[in-house]
C-alpha positions, 0 to 999 in steps of 0.5 A, spaced: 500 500 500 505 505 501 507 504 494 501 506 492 499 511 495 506 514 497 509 516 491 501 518 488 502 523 495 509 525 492 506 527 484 500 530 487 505 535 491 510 536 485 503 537 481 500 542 485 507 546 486 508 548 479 501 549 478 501 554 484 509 556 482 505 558 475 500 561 477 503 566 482 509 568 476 502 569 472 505 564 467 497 563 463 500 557 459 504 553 464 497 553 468 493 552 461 497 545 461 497 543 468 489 543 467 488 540 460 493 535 463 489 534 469 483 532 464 487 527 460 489 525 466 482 523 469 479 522 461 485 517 461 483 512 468 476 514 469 472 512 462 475 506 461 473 504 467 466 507 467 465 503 461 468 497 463 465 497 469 458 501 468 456 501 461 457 495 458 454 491 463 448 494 461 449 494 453 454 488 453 458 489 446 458 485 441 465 481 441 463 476 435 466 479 429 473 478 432 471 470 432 477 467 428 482 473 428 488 472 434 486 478 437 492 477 442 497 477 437 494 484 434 493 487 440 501 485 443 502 489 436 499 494 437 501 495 444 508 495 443 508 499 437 504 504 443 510 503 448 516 504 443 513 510 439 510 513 446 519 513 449 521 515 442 516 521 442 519 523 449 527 522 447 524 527 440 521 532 446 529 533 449 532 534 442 531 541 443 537 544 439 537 540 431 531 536 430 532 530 427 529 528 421 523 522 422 525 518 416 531 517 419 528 515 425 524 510 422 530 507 417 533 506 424 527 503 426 527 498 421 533 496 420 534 495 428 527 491 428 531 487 423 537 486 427 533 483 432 533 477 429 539 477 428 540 473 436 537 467 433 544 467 428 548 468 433 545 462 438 549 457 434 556 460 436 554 460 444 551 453 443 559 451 440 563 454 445 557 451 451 555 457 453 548 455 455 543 456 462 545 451 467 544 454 473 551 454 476 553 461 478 559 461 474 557 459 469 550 463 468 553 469 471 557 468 464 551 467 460 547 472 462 553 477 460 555 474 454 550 470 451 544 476 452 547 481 454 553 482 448 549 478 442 543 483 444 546 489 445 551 488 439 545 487 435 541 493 437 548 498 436 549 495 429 543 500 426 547 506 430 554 504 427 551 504 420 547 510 420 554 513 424 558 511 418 553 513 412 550 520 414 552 525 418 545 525 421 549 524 428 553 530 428 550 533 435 551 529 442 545 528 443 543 524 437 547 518 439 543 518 445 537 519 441 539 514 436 541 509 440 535 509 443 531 509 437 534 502 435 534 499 443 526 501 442 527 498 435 529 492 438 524 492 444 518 492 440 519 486 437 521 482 443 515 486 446 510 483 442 513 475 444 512 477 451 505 479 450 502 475 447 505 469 450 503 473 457 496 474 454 498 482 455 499 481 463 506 484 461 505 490 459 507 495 465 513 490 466 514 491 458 513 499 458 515 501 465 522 497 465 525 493 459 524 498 454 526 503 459 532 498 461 534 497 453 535 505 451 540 505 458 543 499 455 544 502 449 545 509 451 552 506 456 555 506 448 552 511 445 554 517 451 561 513 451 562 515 443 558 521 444 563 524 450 569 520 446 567 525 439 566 531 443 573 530 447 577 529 441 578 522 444 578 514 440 571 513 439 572 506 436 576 505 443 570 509 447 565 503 442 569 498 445 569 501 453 562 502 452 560 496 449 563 492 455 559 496 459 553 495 457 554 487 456 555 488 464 549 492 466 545 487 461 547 481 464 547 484 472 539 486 470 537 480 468 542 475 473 537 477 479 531 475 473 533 468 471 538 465 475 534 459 479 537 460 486 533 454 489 540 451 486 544 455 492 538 454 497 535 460 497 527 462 495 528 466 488 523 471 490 528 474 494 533 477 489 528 481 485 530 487 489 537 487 486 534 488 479 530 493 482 535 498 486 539 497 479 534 499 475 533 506 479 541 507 480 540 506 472 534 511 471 538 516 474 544 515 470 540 515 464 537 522 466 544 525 467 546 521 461 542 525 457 542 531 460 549 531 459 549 531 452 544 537 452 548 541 455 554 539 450 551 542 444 554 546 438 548 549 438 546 551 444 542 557 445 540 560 451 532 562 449 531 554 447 530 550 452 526 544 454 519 545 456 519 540 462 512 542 465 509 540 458 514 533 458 512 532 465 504 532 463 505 528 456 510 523 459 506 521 465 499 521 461 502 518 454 503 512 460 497 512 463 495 511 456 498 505 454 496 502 462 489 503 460 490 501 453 491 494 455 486 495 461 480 495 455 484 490 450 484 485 457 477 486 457 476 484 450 480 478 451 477 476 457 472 479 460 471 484 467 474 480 473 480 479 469 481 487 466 480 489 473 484 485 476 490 486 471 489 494 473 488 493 481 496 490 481 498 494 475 496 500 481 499 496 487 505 494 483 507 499 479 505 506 481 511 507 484 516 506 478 511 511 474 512 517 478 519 516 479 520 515 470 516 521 470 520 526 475 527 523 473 526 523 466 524 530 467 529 534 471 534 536 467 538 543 468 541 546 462 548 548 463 552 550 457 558 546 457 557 542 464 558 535 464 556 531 470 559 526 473 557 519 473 559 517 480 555 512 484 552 513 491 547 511 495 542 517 493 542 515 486 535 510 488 532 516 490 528 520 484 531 526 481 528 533 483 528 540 479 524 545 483 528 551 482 526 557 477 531 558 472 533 566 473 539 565 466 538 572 462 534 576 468 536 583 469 536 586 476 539 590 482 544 588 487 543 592 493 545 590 501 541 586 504 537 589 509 539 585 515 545 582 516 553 584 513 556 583 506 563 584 504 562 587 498 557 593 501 561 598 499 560 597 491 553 596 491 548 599 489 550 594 482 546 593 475 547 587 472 545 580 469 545 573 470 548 571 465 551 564 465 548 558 470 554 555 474 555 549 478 559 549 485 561 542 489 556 540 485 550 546 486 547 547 480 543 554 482 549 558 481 549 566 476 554 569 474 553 576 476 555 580 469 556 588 472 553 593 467 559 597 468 565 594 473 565 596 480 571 592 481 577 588 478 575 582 475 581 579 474 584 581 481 579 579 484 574 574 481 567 574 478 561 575 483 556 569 482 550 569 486 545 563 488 538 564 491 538 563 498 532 559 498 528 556 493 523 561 491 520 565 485 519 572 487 524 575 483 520 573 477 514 576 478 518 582 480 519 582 488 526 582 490 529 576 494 535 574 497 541 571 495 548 568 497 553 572 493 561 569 492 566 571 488 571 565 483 576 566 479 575 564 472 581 561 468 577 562 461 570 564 459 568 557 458 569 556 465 562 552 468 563 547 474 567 549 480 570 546 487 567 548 494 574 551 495 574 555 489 568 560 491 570 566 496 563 566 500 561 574 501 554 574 505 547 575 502 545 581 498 538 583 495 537 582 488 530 585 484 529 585 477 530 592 474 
């Protein structure tokens, strides 16, 4: 029950936060979103069942027409398609800079649905070298590596190579990531439709909420891996070949948990889900910063783009929805009410959780020009990933003294100036450069005044001043982005008011 209700409380609050944060800044179109998407929301989840569960039982539909057809199949068709084209459209939302022309992601599309087909070729080569589930922990920690995990990720990164060396169309970061996803999801889509119907469609929110999504950060290990190698000068085929084994790793150490008979070693099987589990949000995290990363590289940045992350938020979690309740009615049709019913009961019990935390993960990016995020591993990395703070980049304002408290810098303010760049310290992400309209000071003596709101609030938006942290660092270039804790030179609060 609390992975229900918990998470539904968390998304409940972060949906009320930006409507409220929209309306007081007077934002008529974020507000416009946020209640046309609370429509599709209660549209999506209340009319399917109303009609299940109310409507039909009064005028009973007439199912005798699909006699002969084999609805399953063409439903785990329809399905898949519906998963695979539903998180293509989200990796499109974040290509902001250069979009990519669709018949290139379809061909991309194709040619990985084709490849897939390609793990049945290969199966011989392992069934000679005796490579076969045995249950021995050896041996299986093996198969899932090599046997599953590098035959399916060499068959869904062949469409990415052959589109790399063919076209130019991969000429930004972000299109490995947005590519590699797109022949990951080629690939899920047919394996999808396998599970389905062998399920009779009970696979669906696993299929959408975790393998498709595991498949596109499997991928993507070997696609940020040659994207960074391109973008820092370095060998991409040796970054291809780091990343590959990467993604073997991680393919295997998801499914291990998965398939391996722990009954073999005395143990109940029911036990080991929790690892592909905690994997699989230390995965998602990864994958959020991952993307972002490769936004942030861009050659063609532009400040007044950026990602519309309260319209994403909404369309993802009710392009979701969607397919949830696609399936809840195409059950329904195979089977009948009990079996819909309860299919949608342990979808809700079940996976209400990994739906929110995709939702607010995939949606808390930070465009930072020139930063790159570390990819390091650490305990908060199964927490969702927030982004609540306002972004303040290209406001004009005044700085003056704080009227409690000191600043060391008070005998220069008042100051005019601009937030002109988004900076990152020991980690903080809410850092401004402050661009002084005319210099009160020398820069290059004594560093470049950076500001941070003091708390995490919005009045200077709608034009009330707010408190800010102030702090001088010394850049060695203009491309400077990222600083130590030990590089800021902390100067008190001041006040800053749009001018």
């Amino acid at each position: 029950m609390l992975f229900l209700i918990l998470p539904l409380v968390v998304f409940i609050y972060l949906w009320w936060d930006d409507f409220s944060f929209s309306k007081q800044i007077k934002d008529k179109r974020a507000v416009r979103i946020h209640l046309i998407g609370l429509v599709f929301t209660f549209s999506i989840i209340l009319i399917p069942i109303y009609l299940i569960n109310d409507y039909f039982n009064i005028r009973p539909p007439d199912f005798s027409w699909t006699e002969g057809l084999n609805l399953t199949f063409y439903f785990s068709v329809l399905l898949s398609g519906l998963i695979s084209f539903g998180w293509y459209l989200f990796i499109s939302w974040l290509d902001i800079y250069e979009k990519e022309k669709f018949i290139y992601v379809f061909i991309t599309f194709a040619m990985a649905c084709g490849t897939t087909f390609l793990v049945f070729a290969i199966a011989p080569f392992w069934d000679f070298v005796g490579l076969k589930e045995n249950h021995n922990l050896f041996n299986d920690i093996l198969y899932v590596i090599f046997r599953i995990g590098a035959t399916e990720e060499f068959v869904k990164i062949i469409p990415v190579l052959i589109l790399l060396v063919l076209s130019k169309q991969m000429d930004e970061p972000f299109d490995f990531i947005l590519f590699g996803s797109v022949s990951a999801l080629g690939f899920a889509f047919i394996e999808n439709i396998q599970y389905l119907q062998s399920t009779n469609l009970k696979a669906l929110n696993g299929r959408a909420f975790f393998s498709s999504v595991s498949h596109m950060f499997d991928t993507g290990i070997i696609c940020y891996c040659m994207a960074m190698a391109r973008y820092k000068g370095k060998s991409m085929l040796k970054a291809f070949f780091i990343g590959f084994g990467l993604a073997s790793l991680a393919h295997g150490f998801y499914d291990f948990w998965l398939i391996f008979d722990f009954s073999s070693l005395g143990f109940e099987n029911s036990n080991f889900f929790l690892f592909t589990m905690l994997f699989f949000l230390v995965s998602i995290h990864l994958f959020a910063i991952m993307k972002n990363n490769l936004i942030n590289i861009s050659q063609y940045y532009h400040p007044e783009k950026n990602l519309d992350l309260v319209l994403n938020k909404t369309r993802l979690f009710n392009l979701l929805l969607f397919i949830l309740f696609s399936g809840y009615v195409f059950i329904y049709i195979l089977n009948d009410q009990v079996s819909a019913n309860d299919f949608l009961l342990s979808s809700a019990y079940s996976y209400t959780f990994i739906l929110v935390y995709l939702v607010v993960s995939f949606n808390s990016t930070n465009i930072i020009q020139g930063y790159v995020a570390p990819l390091t591993l650490s305990k908060g990395m199964v927490k969702p990933l927030f982004n609540q703070q306002p972004d303040y980049l290209g406001l004009n304002v005044n700085m003056k003294a704080p009227l409690r408290g000191k600043t060391s810098i008070g005998s220069i303010l008042p100051l005019k100036g601009k937030l002109a760049k988004r900076l990152v310290i020991d980690g903080d992400v809410n850092w401004y450069l402050f661009e002084m309209d005319l210099p009160a000071y020398s820069e290059e003596k004594n560093g470049r005044l950076v500001v941070k709101p003091a708390k995490n609030e919005f009045q200077i938006l709608i034009g009330a001043p707010q408190y800010f942290k102030v702090g001088m660092v010394k850049f060695k270039s203009d491309d400077d982005v990222s600083f130590k804790k030990e590089e800021l030179k902390f100067m008190g609060k001041i006040i800053l008011k749009p001018s």
